[in-house]
Structures are given as structure tokens and as C-alpha cells.
C-alpha positions, -999 to +999 in steps of 0.1 A: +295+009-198+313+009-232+344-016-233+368-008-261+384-036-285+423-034-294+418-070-317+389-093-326+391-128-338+364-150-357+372-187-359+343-207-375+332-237-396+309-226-423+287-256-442+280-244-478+262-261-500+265-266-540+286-233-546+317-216-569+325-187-553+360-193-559+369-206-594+407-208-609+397-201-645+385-222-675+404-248-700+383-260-731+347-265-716+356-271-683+359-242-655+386-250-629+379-247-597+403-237-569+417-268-552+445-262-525+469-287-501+466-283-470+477-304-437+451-319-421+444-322-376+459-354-381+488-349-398+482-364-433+482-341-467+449-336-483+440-315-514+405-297-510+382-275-522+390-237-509+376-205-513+407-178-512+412-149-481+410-123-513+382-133-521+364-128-488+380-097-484+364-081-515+333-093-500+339-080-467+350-047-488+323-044-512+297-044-482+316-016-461+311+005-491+275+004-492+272+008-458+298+039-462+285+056-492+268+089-481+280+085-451+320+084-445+348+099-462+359+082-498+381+092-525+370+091-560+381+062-567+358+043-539+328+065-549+329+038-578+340+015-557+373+010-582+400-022-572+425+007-574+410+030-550+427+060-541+449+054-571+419+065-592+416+099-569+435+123-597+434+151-567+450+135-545+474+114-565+487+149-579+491+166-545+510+139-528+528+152-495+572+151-501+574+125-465+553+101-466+534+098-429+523+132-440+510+113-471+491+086-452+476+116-427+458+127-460+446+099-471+435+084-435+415+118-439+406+114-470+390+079-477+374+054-449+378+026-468+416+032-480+419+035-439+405+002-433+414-019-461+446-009-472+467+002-502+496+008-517+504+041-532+529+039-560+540+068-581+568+067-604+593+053-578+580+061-549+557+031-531+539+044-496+520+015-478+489+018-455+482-021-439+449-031-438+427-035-408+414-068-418+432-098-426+412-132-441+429-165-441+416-190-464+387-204-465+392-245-470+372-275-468+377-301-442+390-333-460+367-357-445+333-336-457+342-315-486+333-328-517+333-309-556+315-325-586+315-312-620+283-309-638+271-309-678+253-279-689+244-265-720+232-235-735+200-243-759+198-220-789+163-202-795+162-220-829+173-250-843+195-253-873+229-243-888+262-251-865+245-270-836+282-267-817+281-230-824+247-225-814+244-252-784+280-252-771+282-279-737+305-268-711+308-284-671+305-263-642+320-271-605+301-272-576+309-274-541+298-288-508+311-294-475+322-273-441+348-249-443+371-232-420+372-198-419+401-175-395+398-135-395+410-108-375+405-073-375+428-045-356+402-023-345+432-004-327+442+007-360+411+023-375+423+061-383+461+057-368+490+066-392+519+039-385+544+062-394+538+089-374+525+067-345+492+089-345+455+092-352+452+114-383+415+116-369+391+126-343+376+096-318+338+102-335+350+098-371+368+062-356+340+052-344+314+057-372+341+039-391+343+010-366+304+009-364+302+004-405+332-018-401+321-044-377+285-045-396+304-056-426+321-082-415+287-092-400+272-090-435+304-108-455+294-139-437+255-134-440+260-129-474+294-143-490+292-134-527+316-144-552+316-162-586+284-175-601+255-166-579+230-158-604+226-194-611+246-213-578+239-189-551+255-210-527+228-225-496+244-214-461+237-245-439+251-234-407+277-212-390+294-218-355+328-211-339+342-183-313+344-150-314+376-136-292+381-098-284+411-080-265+405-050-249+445-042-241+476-046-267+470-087-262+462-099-294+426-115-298+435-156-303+426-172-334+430-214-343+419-233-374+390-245-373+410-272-394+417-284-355+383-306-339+394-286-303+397-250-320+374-235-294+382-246-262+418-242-276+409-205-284+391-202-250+420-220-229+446-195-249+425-168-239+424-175-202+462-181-200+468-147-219+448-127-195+455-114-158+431-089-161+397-099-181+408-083-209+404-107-233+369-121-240+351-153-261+319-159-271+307-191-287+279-193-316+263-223-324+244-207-356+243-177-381+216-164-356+233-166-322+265-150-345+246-122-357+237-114-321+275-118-308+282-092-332+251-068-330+260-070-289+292-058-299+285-031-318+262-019-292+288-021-266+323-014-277+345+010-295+376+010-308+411+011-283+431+039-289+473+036-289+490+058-265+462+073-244 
């Protein structure tokens, strides 16, 4: 029997090895890396290594439109996969609706990936939201095993001679290592519904091909995080374990940083005490394997909750 999800939750520790997915910039020679404070489980302040929720979003973004090209709804803009989306759609940007629910109806119809991920559509004065589905907290480093080093390259000219600093120029790279904690929830009850009408601008098959293609992204961002520097520091994915939590009412889907040593059973226990009814669900992973088949499971089995009926 297919179950339906209202909110899913993925609380994990990821190890990566020797990456820079996320850098700040550069200064001279030297690229920054991103560094962040952050409160640790036992109370004291640590600054660590951190990979940021916009990041992982794009990721998670970037996959759903492969998987969606040819096969869903996008405006012009995604086609090209463009940061500005719809924005980039000179159609629809020119036709915009006078209220503005009957605005997001058109572009719920219009583009999947608008739908899930969000956008703000600003013209002259006028500003009309759509939240995204997905929402990615940062990705940081426990204190205790997160370490970054900075490392000397340099760039060898072909052929020797004339301005060796011109021709040879030395520059240090970051590099991370260490286990990260990673929070994301998705509102699967969301997928095609307009928040200002307080209706679906679509029909229940286009949701679900768009929650199918969802929920394999978000699969594939943590199979494959890309970011900065691959070509040379594609990072090395050690392991992957956590919990995955799913609601099948309005109850939200509990989430806890991994940041905490008792995250699980904390998200298991939180689970239990929310539900009178088995509506809320967890399911441990103990590698990138066992989490691929948590999620292929669900894909088989589930479809998206729909508000009111």
C-alpha cells in the first residue's frame, strides 16, 4: 500500500576527506576557506571548517535538473539551468497576472523546479515569493575531528626563462578533512500547492513525477556533493550515517544536529512522543549504501500528502 509523506528529515554525519567545496574567496596567493563558529554538544565555542546550506542546495538543484530536463515542466530560464530562473523566462515575466496567487498558479504550472526550489519574482516594485520545498542547514565540522591545512602549489611554465614569477606563480590551496553534520528537510506537502490561494495549481500525477525526481535528487546531492575544486580535490566520501524521519500527517518530520553525540535516539524518542497514531516514521543508516536503500524504499512506497483532502 502507498503511504504518503507531509515532511521528511535527514540528520547525518558525513566524513569527507581532503576537499574545498566551500571556499570564501582568495587574498594574495592564498584561497580562504570558509571557517564558521559554532557551539559545540558541550557547550564551549569552536571555530570549524563548514561547507554552507547554499551551497548544498545548488547541488541538490543542479541534480533535479538533469533528472527533470525532458521530462517536467521548466521555464526558459531553467532549460539553461540560469541562477535567476524564471526571471530569465521573457514570456512569462511580460504576462505577469495583476494578484499575485494568480501569479504563482502560472508559474507552479509553468516551471518544476521554480515549484520546488523557490524564487522570488521581482518586477519594478512589485516582489511575489514562492518558498522553497527544501531547506539545508549548514554543513559543519565537528570540533574534535575536523581539521583544514593549507597546501603549496604551483603552476610550472612549459618553458623556462623570462619572468619566472610571471610564468611559475605559487599560490596555497585549502583542504579539508573531518565528519560533518549535515540537517535537511523537505515539505513534500508543498510540491505544486500555491500558499496564497491555499491550493494545488496542479493535478496529483504531475506532483508526483515531481516528488519522484525530487526525492532522487536529494539522494544523488549526497552521493555526489559537488562544489568548488573537484577537478583536482574531488573530495573522498568516507562514510555516511544518521536517521531518516518522515510524517505522514501535518506533524512535522523531527530533525537534531548531528552536532549532538545522541542525535538519533533523540530524533527517534521525539518521534515517538509526537505520534499517537504511527504517523511519524525513522529509519537508521549506518552507510551511503544502507542510505541509498532508505531512500530508494521510499520512493517506491510513498507519495506526496495533500492539504485539505
Amino acid at each position: 500500500m502507498t503511504t504518503v509523506i507531509y515532511s521528511l528529515s535527514i540528520c547525518g554525519r558525513v566524513t569527507l576527506d581532503m576537499h574545498s567545496l566551500n571556499n570564501e574567496g582568495g587574498e594574495g596567493n592564498q584561497i580562504q576557506t570558509r571557517m564558521v563558529n559554532i557551539v559545540g554538544a558541550d557547550g564551549e565555542l569552536y571555530n570549524v571548517n563548514a561547507i554552507s546550506g547554499d551551497m548544498f542546495k545548488h547541488i541538490q538543484a543542479e541534480h533535479l535538473y538533469r533528472l527533470a530536463r525532458g521530462k517536467l515542466p521548466l521555464c526558459a530560464g531553467c532549460q539553461i539551468f540560469s541562477a535567476s530562473r524564471v526571471l530569465d523566462d521573457p514570456d512569462f515575466m511580460g504576462n505577469l497576472a495583476d494578484r499575485d496567487g494568480d501569479v504563482i498558479n502560472a508559474l507552479l504550472n509553468k516551471c518544476a523546479i521554480d515549484d520546488l526550489e523557490g524564487n522570488l519574482i521581482a518586477k519594478g516594485n512589485r516582489s511575489v515569493p514562492r518558498k522553497s520545498v527544501a531547506e539545508f542547514a549548514w554543513v559543519v565540522g565537528l570540533p574534535e575531528v575536523t581539521r583544514t591545512d593549507s597546501y603549496f602549489h604551483v603552476r610550472y611554465a612549459a618553458e623556462r626563462g623570462g619572468d619566472e614569477r610571471a610564468s611559475q606563480p605559487i599560490f596555497h590551496r585549502p583542504a579539508s578533512s573531518g565528519i560533518y553534520a549535515t540537517v535537511a528537510t523537505f515539505e513534500m506537502a508543498r510540491i505544486g500547492f500555491n500558499d496564497i490561494t491555499q491550493e494545488y495549481a496542479i493535478d496529483e500525477d504531475e506532483r508526483a513525477r515531481r516528488y519522484q525526481a525530487f526525492m532522487q535528487s536529494i539522494l544523488y546531492t549526497f552521493v555526489e556533493p559537488n562544489g568548488a575544486m573537484r577537478g583536482t580535490q574531488n573530495p573522498h566520501i568516507v562514510d555516511f550515517s544518521g536517521v531518516v524521519s518522515v510524517s505522514s500527517t501535518v506533524a512535522p518530520a523531527p530533525a537534531l544536529s548531528p552536532l549532538n553525540d545522541n542525535y538519533q535516539d533523540e530524533v527517534e524518542t521525539v518521534a515517538q512522543a509526537l505520534d499517537g497514531n504511527g504517523s511519524l516514521k525513522t529509519y537508521r543508516f549506518d552507510s551511503m549504501s544502507n542510505f541509498a536503500e532508505v531512500m530508494q524504499s521510499l520512493m517506491a512506497d510513498t507519495r506526496p500528502y495533500r492539504l485539505f483532502g
